[in-house]
C-alpha positions in Angstrom: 0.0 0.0 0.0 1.1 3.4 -0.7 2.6 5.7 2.6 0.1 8.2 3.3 1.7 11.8 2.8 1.3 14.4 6.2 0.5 17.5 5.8 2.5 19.6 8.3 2.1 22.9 9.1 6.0 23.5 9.7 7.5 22.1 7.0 10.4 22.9 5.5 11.0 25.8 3.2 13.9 26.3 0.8 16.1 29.4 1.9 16.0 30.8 -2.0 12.2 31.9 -1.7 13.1 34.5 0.7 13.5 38.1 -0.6 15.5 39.1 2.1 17.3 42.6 1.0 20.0 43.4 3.5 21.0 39.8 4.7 21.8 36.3 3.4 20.3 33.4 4.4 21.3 30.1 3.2 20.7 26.0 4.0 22.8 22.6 3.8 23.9 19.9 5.4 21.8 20.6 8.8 23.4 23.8 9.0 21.7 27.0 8.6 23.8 29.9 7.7 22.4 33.8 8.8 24.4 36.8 6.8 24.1 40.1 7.8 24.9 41.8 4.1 24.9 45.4 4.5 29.1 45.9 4.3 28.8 49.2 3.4 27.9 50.2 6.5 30.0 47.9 8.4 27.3 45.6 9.0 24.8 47.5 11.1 21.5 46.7 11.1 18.8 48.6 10.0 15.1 48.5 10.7 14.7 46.9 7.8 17.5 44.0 8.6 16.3 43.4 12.1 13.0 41.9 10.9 14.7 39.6 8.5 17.0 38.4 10.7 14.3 37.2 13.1 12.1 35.6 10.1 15.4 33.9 9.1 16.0 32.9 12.7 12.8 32.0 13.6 12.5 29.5 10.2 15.7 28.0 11.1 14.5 27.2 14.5 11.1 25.8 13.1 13.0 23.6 9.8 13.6 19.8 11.2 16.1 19.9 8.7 18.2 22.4 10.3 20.7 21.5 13.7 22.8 24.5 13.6 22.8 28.1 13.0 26.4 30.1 12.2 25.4 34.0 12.7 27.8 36.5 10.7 28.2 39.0 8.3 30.2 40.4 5.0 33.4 40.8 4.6 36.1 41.0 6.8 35.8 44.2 8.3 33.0 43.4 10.1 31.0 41.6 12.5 28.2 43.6 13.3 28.5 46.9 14.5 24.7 47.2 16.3 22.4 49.8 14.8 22.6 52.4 11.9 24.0 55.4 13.5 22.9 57.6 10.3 19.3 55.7 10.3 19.2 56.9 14.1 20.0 60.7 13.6 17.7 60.5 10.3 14.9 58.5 11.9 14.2 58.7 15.6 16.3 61.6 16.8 13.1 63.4 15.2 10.4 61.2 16.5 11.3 59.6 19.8 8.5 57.4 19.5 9.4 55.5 16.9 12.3 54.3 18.8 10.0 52.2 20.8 8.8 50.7 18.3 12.3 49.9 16.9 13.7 48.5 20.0 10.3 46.1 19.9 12.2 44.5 16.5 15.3 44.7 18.1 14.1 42.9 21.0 12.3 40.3 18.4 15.4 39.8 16.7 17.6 39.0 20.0 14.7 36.8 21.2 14.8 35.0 18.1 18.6 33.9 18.5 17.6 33.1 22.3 14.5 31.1 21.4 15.7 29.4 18.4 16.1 25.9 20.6 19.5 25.1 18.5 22.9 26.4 18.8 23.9 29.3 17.4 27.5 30.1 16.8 28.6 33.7 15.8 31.7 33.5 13.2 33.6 37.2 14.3 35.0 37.8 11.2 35.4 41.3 11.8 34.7 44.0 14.4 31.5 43.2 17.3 30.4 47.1 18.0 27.5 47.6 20.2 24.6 45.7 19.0 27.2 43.5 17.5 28.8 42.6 20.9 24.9 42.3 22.1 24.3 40.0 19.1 27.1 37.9 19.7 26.4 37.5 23.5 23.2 36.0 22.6 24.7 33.3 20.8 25.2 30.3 22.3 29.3 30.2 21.0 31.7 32.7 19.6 34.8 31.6 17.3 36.5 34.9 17.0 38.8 35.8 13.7 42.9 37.2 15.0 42.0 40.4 13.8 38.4 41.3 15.2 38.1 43.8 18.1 35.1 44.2 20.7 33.9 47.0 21.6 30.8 48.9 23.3 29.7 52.8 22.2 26.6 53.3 24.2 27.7 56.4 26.7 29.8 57.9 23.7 27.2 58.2 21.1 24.3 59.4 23.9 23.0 55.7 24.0 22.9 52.7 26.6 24.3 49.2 25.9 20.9 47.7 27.4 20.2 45.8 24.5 21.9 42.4 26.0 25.5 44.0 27.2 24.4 45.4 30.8 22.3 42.3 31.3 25.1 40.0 30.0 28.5 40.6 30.1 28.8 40.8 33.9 27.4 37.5 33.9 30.3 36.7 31.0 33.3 38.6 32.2 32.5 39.5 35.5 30.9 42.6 37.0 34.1 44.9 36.9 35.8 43.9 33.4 31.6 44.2 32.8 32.4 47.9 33.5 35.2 48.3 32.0 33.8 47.3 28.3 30.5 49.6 29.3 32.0 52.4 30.7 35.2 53.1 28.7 34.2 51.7 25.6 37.7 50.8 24.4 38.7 47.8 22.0 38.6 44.4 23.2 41.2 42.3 21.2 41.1 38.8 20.1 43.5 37.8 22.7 42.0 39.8 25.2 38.3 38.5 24.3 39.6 34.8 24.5 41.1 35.6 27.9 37.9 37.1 29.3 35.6 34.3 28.3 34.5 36.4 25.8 34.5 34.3 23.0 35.2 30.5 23.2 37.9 30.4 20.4 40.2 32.7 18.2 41.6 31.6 14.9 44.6 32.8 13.2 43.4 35.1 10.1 46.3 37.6 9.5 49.2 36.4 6.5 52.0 37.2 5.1 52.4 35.5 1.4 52.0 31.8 2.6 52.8 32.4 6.3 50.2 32.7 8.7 50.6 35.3 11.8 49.0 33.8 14.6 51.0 36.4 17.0 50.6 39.6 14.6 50.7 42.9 16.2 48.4 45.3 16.0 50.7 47.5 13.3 50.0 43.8 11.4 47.0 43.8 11.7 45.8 46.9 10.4 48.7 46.4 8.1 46.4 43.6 6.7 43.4 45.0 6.6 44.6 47.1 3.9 46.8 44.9 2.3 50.1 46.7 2.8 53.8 45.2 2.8 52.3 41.7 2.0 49.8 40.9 4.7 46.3 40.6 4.3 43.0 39.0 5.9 42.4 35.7 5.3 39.5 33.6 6.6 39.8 30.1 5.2 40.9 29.2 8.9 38.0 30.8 10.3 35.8 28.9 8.0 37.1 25.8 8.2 37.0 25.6 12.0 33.4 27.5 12.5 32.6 24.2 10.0 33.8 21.7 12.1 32.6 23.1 15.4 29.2 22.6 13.7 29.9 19.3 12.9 30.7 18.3 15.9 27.4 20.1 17.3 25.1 18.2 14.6 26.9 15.1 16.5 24.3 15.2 19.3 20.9 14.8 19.8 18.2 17.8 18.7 15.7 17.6 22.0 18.3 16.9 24.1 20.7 20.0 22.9 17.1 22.2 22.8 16.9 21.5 26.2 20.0 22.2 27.6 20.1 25.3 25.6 17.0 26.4 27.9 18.1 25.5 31.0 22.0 27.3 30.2 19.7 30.3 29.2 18.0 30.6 32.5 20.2 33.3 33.9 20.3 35.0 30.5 16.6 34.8 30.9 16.1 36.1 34.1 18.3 39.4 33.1 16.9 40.4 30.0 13.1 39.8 30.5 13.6 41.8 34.2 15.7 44.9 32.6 14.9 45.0 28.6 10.6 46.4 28.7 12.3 49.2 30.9 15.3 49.5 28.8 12.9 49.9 25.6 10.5 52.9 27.5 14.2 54.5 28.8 15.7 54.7 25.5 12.7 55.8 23.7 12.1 58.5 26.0 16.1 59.7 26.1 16.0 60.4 22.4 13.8 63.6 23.2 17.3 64.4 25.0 20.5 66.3 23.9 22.8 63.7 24.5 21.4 61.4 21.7 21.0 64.4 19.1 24.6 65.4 20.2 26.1 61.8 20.0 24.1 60.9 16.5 24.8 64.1 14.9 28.6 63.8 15.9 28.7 60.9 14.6 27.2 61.7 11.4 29.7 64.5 11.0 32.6 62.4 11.8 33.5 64.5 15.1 33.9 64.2 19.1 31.0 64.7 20.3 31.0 68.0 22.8 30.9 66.4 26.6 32.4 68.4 28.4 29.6 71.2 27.1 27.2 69.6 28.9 28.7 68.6 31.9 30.0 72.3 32.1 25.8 73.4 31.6 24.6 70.9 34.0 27.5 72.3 36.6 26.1 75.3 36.2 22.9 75.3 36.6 21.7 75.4 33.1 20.4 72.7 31.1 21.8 69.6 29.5 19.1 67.9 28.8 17.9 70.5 26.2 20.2 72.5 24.0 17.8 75.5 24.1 17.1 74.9 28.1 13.6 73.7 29.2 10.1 74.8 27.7 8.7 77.0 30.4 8.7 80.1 28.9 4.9 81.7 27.1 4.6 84.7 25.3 2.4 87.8 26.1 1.7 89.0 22.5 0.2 85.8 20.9 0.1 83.4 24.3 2.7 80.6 22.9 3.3 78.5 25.2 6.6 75.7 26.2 8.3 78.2 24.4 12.7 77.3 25.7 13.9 79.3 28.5 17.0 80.9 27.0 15.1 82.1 24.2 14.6 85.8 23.9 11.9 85.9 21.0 8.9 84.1 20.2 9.5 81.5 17.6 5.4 81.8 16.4 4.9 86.1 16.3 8.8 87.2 16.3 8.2 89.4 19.6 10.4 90.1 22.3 10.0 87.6 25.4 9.6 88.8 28.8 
């Protein structure tokens, strides 16, 4: 007799009938393979991005077919580095709002690589920035490329690292190396992230001719990166060994590895879902701020952003929360009102303010 055919509702579907726009998604050999593809901005993630990634992260979880996920993106410049600075100071400096509405995608997107019930290793094949050092945390393994860096931006570009660093890396590193990355926002190297418990391993990806540099300096390295006196990037190692670590996970069984992947998450668990709602409200209200307009903008422009400006307002008295000082101010001739202290005219009738 003929075998009856099963209709399921999660069945397979082949990666190619996705239009994703700004990342890759591809699917072989029980391994499902997440790009983000936007190199021309160093991999950050816009809106747009964020939504695919979860639809390609939530299918991956939901295909049989599929035991593990490697997370990257383009290139080799570049990881991830978090969200589009220039889509922030274009988007959401303006309407404050609709940051809360972003950081609900975000928050899809991170839950998707929590909630995916199969392990998810990030290849580093480049710089983890922000959101890109958030992204990675919330994989379940990190093989890290020679050349990468770390790093957090959050208090420099008038943001917060809330997005999974605050909640996670003092349960990675430890609460005061926690700070360190948060506070100072300096480069984490390879060496340095292996060393932290950072990232579980680092492959050698600098060359000269033949010769690999698993010891290259930091003059090599950026030496490398753009191709001067010989060196270069290379990430055939990389490759190779992100490949055979998922071998070696497809080597075990699916309910069993979903399982333990949920009870390892529990402390993960317990920080984001008790800090990230707040985090979301926080952030959206901070963008009606100066620091965020200061730190976008800045960026934007390709300058330091002005701190000491308003720690030198606040000090005295005035106002750094608002460039033009707080709305408290009406007017007599045509009764404006929430008009900004330091203001001497009226910005609807053009007359003189008391």
């Amino acid at each position: 007799m003929p075998t009856a055919t099963v209709t399921r509702q999660f069945a397979s579907r082949a990666s190619d009938t996705f239009e994703f726009q700004d990342i890759l998604y591809q699917k072989a050999d029980g391994v499902a393979r997440i790009t983000i593809n936007r190199p021309q901005a160093y991999n950050a993630y816009s809106t747009a991005a964020l939504e695919e990634l979860a639809t390609a992260f939530r299918d991956a979880s939901f295909d049989d077919a599929v035991g593990v996920i490697v997370f990257t993106g383009a290139g080799d410049r570049s990881f991830c580095t978090g969200g589009d600075v220039k889509e922030y100071a274009e988007e959401y400096v303006d309407v404050p709002r609709d940051y809360w509405k972003y950081m609900a995608l975000f928050r899809a997107y991170i839950e998707s690589i929590l909630n995916t019930g199969k392990p998810v290793v990030a290849r580093l094949n480049g710089m983890a920035v922000g959101g890109g050092n958030e992204s990675q945390l919330a994989c379940d393994l990190t093989v890290m490329g020679q050349h990468a860096i770390i790093k957090q931006v959050g208090t420099h570009v008038g943001s917060v690292a809330c997005g999974g660093s605050t909640q996670w890396l003092p349960l990675v590193v430890g609460d005061k190396r926690a700070r360190e990355i948060l506070m100072l926002n300096e480069p984490i190297t390879a060496a340095k992230a292996l060393e932290w418990g950072l990232v579980n391993w680092v492959v050698p990806t600098v060359r000269r001719g033949d010769e690999w540099l698993p010891d290259a300096s930091p003059v090599e390295i950026r030496k490398a990166q753009k191709g001067e006196d010989g060196l270069s990037i290379d990430l055939s190692q990389l490759d190779s060994f992100t490949d055979d670590v998922a071998r070696r996970l497809l080597a075990s069984f699916p309910e069993c590895t979903r399982y333990t992947k949920q009870q390892v998450n529990f402390w993960k668990d317990l920080a984001w879902s008790a800090t990230v709602r707040h985090a979301q409200d926080w952030l959206s209200l901070h963008y009606v701020c100066w620091e965020p307009a200061e730190g976008m903008n800045a960026f934007v422009e390709k300058r330091a952003p002005d701190f000491a400006l308003l720690r030198q307002r606040a000090a005295e008295g005035g106002s750094s929360e608002a460039p033009w000082g707080p709305p408290v101010k009406g007017c007599q001739a045509c009764g404006a009102k929430n008009l900004p202290r330091t203001h001497e005219y009226c910005g609807s009738c053009g007359q003189p303010l008391s």
